[in-house]
C-alpha positions as CSV (number, residue, x, y, z in Angstrom):
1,X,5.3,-30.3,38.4
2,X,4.6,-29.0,42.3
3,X,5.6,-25.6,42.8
4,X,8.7,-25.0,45.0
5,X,9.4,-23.0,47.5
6,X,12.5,-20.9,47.1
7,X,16.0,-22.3,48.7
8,X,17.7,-20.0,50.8
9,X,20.3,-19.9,47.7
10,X,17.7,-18.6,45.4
11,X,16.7,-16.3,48.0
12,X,20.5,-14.8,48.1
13,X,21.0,-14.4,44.4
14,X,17.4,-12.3,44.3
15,X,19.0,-10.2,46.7
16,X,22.6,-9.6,45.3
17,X,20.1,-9.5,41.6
18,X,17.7,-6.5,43.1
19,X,20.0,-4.8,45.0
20,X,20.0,-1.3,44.4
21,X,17.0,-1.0,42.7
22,X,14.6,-1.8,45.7
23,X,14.9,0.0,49.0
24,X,16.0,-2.1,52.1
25,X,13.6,-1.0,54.5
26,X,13.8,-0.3,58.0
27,X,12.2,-2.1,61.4
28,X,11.3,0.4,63.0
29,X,9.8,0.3,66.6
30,X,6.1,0.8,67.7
31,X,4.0,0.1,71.0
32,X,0.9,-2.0,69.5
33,X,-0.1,-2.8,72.7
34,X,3.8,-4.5,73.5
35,X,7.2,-3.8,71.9
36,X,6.9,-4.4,67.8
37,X,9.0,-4.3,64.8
38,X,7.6,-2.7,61.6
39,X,9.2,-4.2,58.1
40,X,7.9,-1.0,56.4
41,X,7.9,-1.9,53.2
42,X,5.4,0.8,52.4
43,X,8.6,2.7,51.9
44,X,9.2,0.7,48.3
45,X,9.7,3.2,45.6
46,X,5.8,1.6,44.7
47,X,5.0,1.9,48.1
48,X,4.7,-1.9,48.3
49,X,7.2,-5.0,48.6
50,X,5.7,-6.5,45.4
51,X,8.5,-4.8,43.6
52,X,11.2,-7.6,44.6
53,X,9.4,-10.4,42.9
54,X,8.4,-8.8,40.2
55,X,11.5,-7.4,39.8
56,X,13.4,-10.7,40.7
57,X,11.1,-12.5,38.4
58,X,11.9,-10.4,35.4
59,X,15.4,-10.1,35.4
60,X,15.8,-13.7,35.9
61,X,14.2,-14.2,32.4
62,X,16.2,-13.8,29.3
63,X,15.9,-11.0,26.4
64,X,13.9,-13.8,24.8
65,X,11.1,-14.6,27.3
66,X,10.7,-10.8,27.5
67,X,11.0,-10.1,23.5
68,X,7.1,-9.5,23.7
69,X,6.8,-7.7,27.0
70,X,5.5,-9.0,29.9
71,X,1.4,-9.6,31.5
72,X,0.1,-9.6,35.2
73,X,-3.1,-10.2,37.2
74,X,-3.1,-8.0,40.1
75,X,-5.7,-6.2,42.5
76,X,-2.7,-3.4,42.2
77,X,0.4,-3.4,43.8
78,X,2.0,-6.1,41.8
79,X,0.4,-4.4,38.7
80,X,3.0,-1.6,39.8
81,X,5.7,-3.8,40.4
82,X,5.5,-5.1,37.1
83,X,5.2,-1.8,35.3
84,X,8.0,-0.5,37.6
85,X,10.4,-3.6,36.1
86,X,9.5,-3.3,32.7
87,X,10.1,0.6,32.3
88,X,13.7,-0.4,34.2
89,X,14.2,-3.1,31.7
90,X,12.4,-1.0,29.3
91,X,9.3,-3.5,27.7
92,X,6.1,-3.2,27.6
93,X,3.8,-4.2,29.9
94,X,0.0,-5.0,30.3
95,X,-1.6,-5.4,34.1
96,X,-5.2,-6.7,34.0
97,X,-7.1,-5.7,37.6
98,X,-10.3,-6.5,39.1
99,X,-13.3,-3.4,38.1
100,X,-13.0,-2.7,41.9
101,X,-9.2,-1.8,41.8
102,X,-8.8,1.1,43.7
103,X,-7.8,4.8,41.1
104,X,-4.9,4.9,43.9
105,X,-2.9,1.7,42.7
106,X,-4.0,2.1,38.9
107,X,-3.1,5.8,38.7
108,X,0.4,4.8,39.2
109,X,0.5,1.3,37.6
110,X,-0.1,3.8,34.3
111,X,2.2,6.9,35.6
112,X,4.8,3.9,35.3
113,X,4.1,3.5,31.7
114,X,2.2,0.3,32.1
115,X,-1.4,-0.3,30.2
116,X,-4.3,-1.5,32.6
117,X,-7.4,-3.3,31.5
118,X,-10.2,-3.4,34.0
119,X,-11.9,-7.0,34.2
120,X,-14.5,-8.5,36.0
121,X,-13.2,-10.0,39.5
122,X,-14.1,-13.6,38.1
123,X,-12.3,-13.0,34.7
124,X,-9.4,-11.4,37.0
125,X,-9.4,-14.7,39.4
126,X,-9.2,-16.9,36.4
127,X,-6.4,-15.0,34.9
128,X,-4.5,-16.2,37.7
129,X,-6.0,-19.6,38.6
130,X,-4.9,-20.4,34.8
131,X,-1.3,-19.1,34.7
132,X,-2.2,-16.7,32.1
133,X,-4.4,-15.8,28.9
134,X,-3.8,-17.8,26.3
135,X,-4.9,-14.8,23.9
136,X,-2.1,-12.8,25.4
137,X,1.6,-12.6,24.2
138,X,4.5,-12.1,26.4
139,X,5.9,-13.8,30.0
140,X,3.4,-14.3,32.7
141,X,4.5,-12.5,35.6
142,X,2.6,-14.5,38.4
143,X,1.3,-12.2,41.1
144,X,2.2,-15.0,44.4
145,X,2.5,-18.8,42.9
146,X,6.1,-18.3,40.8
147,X,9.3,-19.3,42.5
148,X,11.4,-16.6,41.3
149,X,8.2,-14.2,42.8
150,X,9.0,-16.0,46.3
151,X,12.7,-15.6,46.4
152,X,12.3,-12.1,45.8
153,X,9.8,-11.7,48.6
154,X,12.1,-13.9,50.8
155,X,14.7,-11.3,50.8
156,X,12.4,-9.3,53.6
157,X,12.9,-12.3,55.6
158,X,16.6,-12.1,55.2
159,X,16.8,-8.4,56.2
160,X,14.5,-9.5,59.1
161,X,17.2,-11.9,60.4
162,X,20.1,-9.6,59.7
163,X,18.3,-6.4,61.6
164,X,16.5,-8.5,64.6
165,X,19.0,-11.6,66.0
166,X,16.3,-12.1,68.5
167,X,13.4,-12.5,66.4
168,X,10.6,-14.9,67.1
169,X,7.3,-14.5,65.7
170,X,6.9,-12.6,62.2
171,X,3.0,-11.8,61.5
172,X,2.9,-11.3,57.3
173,X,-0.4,-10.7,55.2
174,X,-2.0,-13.0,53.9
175,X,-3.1,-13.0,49.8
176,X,-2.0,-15.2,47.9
177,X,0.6,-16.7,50.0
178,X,3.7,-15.7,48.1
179,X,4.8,-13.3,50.2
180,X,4.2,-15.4,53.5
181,X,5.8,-18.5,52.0
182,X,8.7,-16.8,50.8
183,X,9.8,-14.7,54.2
184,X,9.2,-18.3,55.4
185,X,11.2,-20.0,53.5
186,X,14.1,-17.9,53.7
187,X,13.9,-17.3,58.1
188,X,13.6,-21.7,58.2
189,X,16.7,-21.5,56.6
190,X,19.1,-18.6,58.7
191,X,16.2,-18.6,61.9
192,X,14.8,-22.1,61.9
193,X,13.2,-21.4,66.0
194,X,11.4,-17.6,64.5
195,X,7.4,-18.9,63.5
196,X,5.5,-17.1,61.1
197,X,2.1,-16.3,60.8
198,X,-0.3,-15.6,58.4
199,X,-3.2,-12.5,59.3
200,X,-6.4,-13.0,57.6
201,X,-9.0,-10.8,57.8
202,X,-12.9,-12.2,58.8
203,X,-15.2,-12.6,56.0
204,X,-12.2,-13.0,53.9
205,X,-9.9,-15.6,55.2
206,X,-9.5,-18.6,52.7
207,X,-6.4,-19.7,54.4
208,X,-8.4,-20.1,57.1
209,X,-11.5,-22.3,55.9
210,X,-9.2,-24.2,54.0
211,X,-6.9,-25.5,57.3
212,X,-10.2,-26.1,58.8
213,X,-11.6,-28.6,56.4
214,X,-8.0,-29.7,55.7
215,X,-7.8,-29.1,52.0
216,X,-8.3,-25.8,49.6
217,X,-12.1,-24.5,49.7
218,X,-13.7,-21.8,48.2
219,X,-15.1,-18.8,50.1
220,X,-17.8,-16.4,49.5
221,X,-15.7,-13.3,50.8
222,X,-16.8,-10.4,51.3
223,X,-15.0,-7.5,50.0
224,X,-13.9,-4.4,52.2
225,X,-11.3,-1.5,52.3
226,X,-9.0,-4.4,52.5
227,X,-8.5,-4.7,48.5
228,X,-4.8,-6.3,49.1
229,X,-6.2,-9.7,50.3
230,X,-9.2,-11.8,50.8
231,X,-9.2,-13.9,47.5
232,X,-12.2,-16.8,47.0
233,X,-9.5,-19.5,47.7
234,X,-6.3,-20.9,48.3
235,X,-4.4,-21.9,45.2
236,X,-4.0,-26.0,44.8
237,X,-0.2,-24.7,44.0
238,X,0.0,-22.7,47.4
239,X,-1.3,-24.6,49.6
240,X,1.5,-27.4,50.4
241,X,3.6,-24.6,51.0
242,X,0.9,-23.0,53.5
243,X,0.9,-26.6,55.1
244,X,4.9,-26.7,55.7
245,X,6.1,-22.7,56.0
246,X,3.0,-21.1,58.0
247,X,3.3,-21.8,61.5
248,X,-0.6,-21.1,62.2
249,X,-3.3,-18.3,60.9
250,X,-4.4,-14.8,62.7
251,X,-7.7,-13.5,61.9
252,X,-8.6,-9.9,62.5
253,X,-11.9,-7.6,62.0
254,X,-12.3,-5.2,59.6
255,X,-12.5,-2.6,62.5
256,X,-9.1,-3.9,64.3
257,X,-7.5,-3.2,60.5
258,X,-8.9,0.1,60.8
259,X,-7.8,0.7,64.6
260,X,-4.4,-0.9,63.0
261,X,-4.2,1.8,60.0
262,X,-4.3,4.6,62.8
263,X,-1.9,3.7,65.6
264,X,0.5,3.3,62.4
265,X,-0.4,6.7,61.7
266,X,0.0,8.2,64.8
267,X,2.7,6.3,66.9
268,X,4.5,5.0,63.5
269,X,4.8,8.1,61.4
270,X,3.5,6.0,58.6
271,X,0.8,5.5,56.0
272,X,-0.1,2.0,55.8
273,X,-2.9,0.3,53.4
274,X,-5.8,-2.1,55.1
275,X,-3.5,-5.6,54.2
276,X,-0.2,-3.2,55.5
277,X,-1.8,-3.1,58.7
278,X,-3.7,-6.2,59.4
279,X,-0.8,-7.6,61.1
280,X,-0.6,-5.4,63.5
281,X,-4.3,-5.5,64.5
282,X,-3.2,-9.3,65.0
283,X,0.1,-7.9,67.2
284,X,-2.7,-5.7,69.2
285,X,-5.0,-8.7,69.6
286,X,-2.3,-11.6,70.3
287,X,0.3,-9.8,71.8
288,X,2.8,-11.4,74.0
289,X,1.3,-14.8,73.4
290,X,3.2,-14.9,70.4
291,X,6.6,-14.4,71.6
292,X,6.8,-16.7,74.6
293,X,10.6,-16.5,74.9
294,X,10.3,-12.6,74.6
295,X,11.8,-12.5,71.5
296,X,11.2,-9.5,69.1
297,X,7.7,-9.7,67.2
298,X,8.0,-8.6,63.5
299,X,5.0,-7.1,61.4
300,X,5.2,-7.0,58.0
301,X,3.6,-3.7,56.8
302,X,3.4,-5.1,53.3
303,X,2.5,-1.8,51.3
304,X,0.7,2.3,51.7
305,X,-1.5,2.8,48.4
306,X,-4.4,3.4,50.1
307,X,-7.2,6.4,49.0
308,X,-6.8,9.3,50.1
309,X,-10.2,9.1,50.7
310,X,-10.6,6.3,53.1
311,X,-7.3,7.1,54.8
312,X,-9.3,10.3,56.1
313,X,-12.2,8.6,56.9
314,X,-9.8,6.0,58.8
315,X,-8.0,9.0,61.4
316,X,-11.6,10.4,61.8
317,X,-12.3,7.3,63.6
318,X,-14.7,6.2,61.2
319,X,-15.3,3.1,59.3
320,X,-15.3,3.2,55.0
């Protein structure tokens, strides 16, 4: 069966289902080269907006789906969304990341109480090409390709609507596709006229090739200080949904990230990881030519675990 992109009803109910429990973050405004909205969803008790669908996804499932706890596949920020659900709804829960996760986002996934098993990125990829482990007991909790996952990332795109009328062009990171595809599909529904575009990065922009030969290729990407996207593909599941909700792709350098992760710093008050900022190194590059009718332009700054490390080496003005 083809994987669905969430209604706008579905999208509602993860709302009313995850209200309280998740921050409704603010748009605030920053000069990225032109007037821009921030969705700072960096300001998620995980410091990333992975914890509406996981959250969404879990407490959608009932006490029997969860009766053995509950399994993701994440690069880190979904791990913590997961292990932030399960110590709310109090199971146990197992988060298997790629061996080049950074300490930042598995320190927490375990302060959280969750259990993280370093795998090799190609054991890690087919964890989530496959739905799952079939030696592993408990639910699933896909990290972008799950309904339930989309509706609850579609409830940014509600808040977008409610907070900016005027709203034209919404730039959102691109990983998996789950969270582009569901802001999407919920602005088609209550902003049909607002476009929004995916940012990839260059070296690792799968969403890219794949438009370009028309069907879902494989990439040999190359891995930066970007660890939030950049897969090797798009998922066969995904990429219908790519073809009817994403109005066009954005690619960025690693250096305009980097540019990106500063001028959040320092005009934004705000710490922003390398996929957090990438749309707004695609604001800075495209600009105005993105909101024709001078309507507001929207970046979805999707999440702030990044080291301490290379978010020093970042304001220096250097490259990690």
């Amino acid at each position: 069966m083809a994987l669905l992109a969430p209604t706008v009803e579905q999208v509602r109910t993860a709302a009313e289902r995850i209200k309280g429990r998740v921050a409704r973050t603010p748009l605030n405004p920053v000069d990225a080269g032109g007037p821009t909205w921030l969705k700072l969803e960096n300001l998620q008790p995980i410091g990333a907006f992975k914890i509406r669908g996981a959250l969404n996804k879990m407490m959608a499932a009932d006490s029997g789906a969860l009766a053995h706890g509950v399994y993701t596949a994440s690069a880190g920020n979904m791990a913590q969304g997961v292990a932030f659900a399960a110590r709310f709804l109090k199971v146990p829960a197992r988060v298997f990341v790629p061996d080049s996760a950074p300490n930042t986002k598995t320190d927490n996934v375990e302060r959280l109480g969750g259990e993280v098993i370093r795998v090799t990125y190609d054991e890690w990829w087919q964890i989530m090409q496959s739905g799952g482990r079939d030696s592993e007991r408990g639910m699933f909790v896909h990290p972008f390709a799950d309904t339930d996952v989309m509706a609850g990332n579609g409830t940014i795109g509600l808040e977008i609507a409610e907070d900016r009328a005027d709203v034209e062009a919404v730039l959102v990171p691109w990983g998996g596709g789950g969270l582009t595809c569901g802001i999407a599909a919920a602005l088609r529904a209550v902003k049909p006229h607002a476009r929004v575009y995916a940012v990839e990065v260059e070296g690792a922009a799968p969403l890219t090739a794949s438009r370009a030969a028309g069907k879902p290729v494989m990439i040999d990407n190359q891995r930066s200080f970007i660890d939030g996207m950049g897969g090797k593909g798009v998922f066969t599941d995904m990429w219908p949904l790519s073809q009817d909700l994403v109005a066009d792709v954005l690619t960025v350098t690693v250096e305009q990230v980097a540019e990106a992760v500063r001028l959040i710093a320092q005009r934004g008050r705000a710490v922003a990881e390398g996929a957090g900022a990438a749309p707004v190194a695609a604001a800075m590059v495209h600009g105005a030519k993105l909101t024709p009718n001078k309507g507001s332009l929207v970046c979805v700054v999707s999440g702030g675990n990044i080291e301490a490390s290379v978010l020093s080496t970042i304001l220096s003005g250097q490259l990690p």
